[in-house]
N, C-alpha and C positions, 0 to 999 in steps of 0.2 A: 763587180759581179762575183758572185760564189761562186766555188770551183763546181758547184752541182749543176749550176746554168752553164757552165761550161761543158761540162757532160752533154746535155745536151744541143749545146751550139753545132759540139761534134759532130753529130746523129744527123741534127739540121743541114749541116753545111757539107754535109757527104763528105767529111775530113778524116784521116788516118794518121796516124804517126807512124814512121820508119824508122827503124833502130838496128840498122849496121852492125855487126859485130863481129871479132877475130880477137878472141883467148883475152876478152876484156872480166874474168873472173869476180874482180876485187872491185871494179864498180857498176857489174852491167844490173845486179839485184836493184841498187838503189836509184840508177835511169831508171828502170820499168816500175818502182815503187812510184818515183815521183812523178812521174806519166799517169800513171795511172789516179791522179790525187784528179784530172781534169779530165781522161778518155780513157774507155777502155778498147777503143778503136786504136788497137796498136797491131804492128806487126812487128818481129823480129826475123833479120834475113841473118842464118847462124853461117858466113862466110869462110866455113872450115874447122870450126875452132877446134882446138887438141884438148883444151884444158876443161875445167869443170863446165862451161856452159850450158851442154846438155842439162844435165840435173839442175839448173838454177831456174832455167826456163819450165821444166818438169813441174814450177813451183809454181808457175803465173796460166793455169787452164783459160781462162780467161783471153790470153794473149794468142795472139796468131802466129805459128814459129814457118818460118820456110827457111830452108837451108841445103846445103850437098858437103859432099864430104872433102871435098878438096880446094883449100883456099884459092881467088880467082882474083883478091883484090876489091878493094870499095865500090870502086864504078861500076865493075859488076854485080854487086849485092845491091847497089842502089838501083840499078837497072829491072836486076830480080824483084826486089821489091816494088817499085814503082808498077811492073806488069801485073805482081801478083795485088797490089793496089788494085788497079782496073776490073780486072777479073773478078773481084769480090764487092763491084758496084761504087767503090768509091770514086768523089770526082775531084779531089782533093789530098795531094799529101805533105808532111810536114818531117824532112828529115832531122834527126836527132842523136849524135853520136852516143855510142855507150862508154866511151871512156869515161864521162863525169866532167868533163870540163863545158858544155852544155845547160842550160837551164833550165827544167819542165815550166817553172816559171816564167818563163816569156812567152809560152806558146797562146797565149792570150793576145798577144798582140799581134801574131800573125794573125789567127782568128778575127780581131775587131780589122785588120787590114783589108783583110778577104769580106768582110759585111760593106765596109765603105767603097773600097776601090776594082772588085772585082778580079776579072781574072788576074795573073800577075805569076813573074817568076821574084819572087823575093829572097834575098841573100841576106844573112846576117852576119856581119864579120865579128871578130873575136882577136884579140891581141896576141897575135903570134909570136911576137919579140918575148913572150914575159920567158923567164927563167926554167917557170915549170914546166912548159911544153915539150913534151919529147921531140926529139930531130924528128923521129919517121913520121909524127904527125905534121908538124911546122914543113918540111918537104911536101907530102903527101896532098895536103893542102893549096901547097902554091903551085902544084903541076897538076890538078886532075882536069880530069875532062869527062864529064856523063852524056848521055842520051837518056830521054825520059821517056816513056811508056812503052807500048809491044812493037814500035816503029821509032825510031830515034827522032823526037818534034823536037829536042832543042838543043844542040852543043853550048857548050858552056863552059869558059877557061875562065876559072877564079884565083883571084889572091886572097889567103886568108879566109876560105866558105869555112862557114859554121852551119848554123839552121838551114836550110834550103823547104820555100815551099813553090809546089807549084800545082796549077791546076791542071786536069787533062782538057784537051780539047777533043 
């Protein structure tokens, strides 16, 4: 499928993208590039960040920025984000980190999951052992715990989360 019938699958299937971020500089421009190659149903929850982030997001009108000024931690921005999800009609979202070690490229497959199987919390792991992975992520990763929407519908203790989609109920 093109990535322009993606575009619109997004639209169709009331889907969002979440894009997390804390003083991720050096690669949050090219997450939100290559997001954007499939939906422009993105959001960005700016988690604090000190460094240029403002001004890069400045660069995507387009994109939906929520944020506060005082770093809270991921669970939180995911949490943020997933309400501010709801609130703006979507019934579906697909988180995405901004570090770059993530794929815009997969997010198609969540999508053709979400056509065939319906509701779903789907997790995507990602190789945590390799070299490159910073500690605070490979840590960060294997201890969190989210609540999804404006009421907590689902705890969730992963090893190794990467992508996370889920739908609201």
């Amino acid at each position: 499928m093109s990535e322009l019938n993606y575009h619109q699958k997004f639209i169709d299937l009331k889907t969002c993208v979440l894009i997390p971020t804390y003083n991720n500089e050096q690669t949050l421009k090219q997450v939100i590039e290559s997001v954007l190659e499939y939906t422009s149903n993105i959001l960005v929850i700016n988690d604090g960040s000190t460094d240029s982030t403002l001004s890069i997001l400045a660069n995507f009108p387009q994109v939906k920025n929520v944020g506060y000024a005082v770093n809270q931690g991921k669970g939180f921005a995911l949490r943020t984000g997933f309400k501010a999800a709801l609130d703006l009609g979507y019934e579906n979202a697909i988180s995405i980190d901004s570090d770059g070690q993530h794929f815009a490229k997969d997010l198609p497959k969540f999508l053709d999951y979400l056509e065939t199987k319906g509701q779903a919390l789907v997790i995507g792991a990602r190789n945590m052992d390799q070299a490159s992975v910073p500690t605070k992520s490979s840590f960060g990763n294997k201890f969190s715990t989210f609540g999804f929407g404006p009421k907590p519908l689902l705890k969730c203790l992963t090893h190794n989360l990467a992508i996370v989609y889920i739908r609201f109920l």
